[in-house]
C-alpha positions as CSV (number, residue, x, y, z in Angstrom):
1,X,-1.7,7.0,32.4
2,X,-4.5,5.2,32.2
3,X,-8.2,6.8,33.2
4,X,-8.6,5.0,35.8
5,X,-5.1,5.5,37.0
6,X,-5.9,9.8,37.3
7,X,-9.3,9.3,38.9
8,X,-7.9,7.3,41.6
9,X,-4.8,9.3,42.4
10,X,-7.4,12.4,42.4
11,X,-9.3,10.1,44.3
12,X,-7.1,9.3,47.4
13,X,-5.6,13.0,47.4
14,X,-9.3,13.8,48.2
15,X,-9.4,10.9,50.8
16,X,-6.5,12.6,52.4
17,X,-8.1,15.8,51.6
18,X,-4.6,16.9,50.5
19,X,-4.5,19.8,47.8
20,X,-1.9,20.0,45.7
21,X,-2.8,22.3,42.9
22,X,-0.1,21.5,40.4
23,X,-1.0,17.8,40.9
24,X,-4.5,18.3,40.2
25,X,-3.7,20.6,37.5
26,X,-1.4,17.7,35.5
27,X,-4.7,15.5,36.1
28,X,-6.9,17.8,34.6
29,X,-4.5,18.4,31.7
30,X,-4.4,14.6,31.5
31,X,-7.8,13.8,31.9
32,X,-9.1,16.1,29.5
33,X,-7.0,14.6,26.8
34,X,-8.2,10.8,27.6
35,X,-11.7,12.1,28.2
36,X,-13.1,9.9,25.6
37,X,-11.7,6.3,27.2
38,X,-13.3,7.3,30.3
39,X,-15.5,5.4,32.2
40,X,-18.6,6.5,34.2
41,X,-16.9,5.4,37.4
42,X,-14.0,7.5,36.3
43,X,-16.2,9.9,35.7
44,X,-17.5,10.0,39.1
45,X,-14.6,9.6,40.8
46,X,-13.1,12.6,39.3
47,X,-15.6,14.8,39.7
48,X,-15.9,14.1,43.1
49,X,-12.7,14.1,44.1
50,X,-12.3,18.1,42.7
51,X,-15.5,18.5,44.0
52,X,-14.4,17.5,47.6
53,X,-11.3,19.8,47.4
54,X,-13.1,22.9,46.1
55,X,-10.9,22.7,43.2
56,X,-12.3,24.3,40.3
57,X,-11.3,23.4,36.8
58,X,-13.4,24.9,33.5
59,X,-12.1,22.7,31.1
60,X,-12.2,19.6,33.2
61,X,-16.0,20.0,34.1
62,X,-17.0,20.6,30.6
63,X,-15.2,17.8,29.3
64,X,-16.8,15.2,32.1
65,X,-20.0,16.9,31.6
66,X,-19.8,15.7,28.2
67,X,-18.3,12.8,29.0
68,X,-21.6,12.0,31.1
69,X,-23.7,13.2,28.7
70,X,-22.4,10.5,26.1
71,X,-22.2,7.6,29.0
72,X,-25.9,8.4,30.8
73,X,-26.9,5.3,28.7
74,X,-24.5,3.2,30.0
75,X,-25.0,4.0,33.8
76,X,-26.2,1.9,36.5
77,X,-27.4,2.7,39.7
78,X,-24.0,2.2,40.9
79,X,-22.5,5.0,39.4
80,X,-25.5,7.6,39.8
């Protein structure tokens, strides 16, 4: 999959708010290993979308607050 591919389906599962932990689970496993073709939109629509389901993840946060950490040049409005 494709980064975009996990934000969005973490994104619409939030949307639903439906919580399926072994979903979200495989996302973060997936995620974490594509971390560095991330976007900032994919970024931030994966953080919000385990944000909105109170779904915690370690591993996951640290690796997008890396990620951000390397994009924050890149942003624009848009994505803060």
């Amino acid at each position: 999959f494709r980064p975009q591919h996990l934000a969005n389906t973490a994104w619409a599962f939030a949307t639903l708010c439906v919580l399926d932990a072994p979903l979200l689970d495989s996302i973060a496993s997936a995620a974490i290993k594509k971390m560095a073709e991330f976007k900032a939109q994919d970024c931030a629509n994966t953080v919000w979308s385990f944000a909105v389901l109170r779904c915690v993840d370690s591993p996951l946060l640290d690796a997008l607050s890396s990620a951000a950490l390397n994009l924050m040049e890149v942003y624009t409005t848009v994505d803060l």
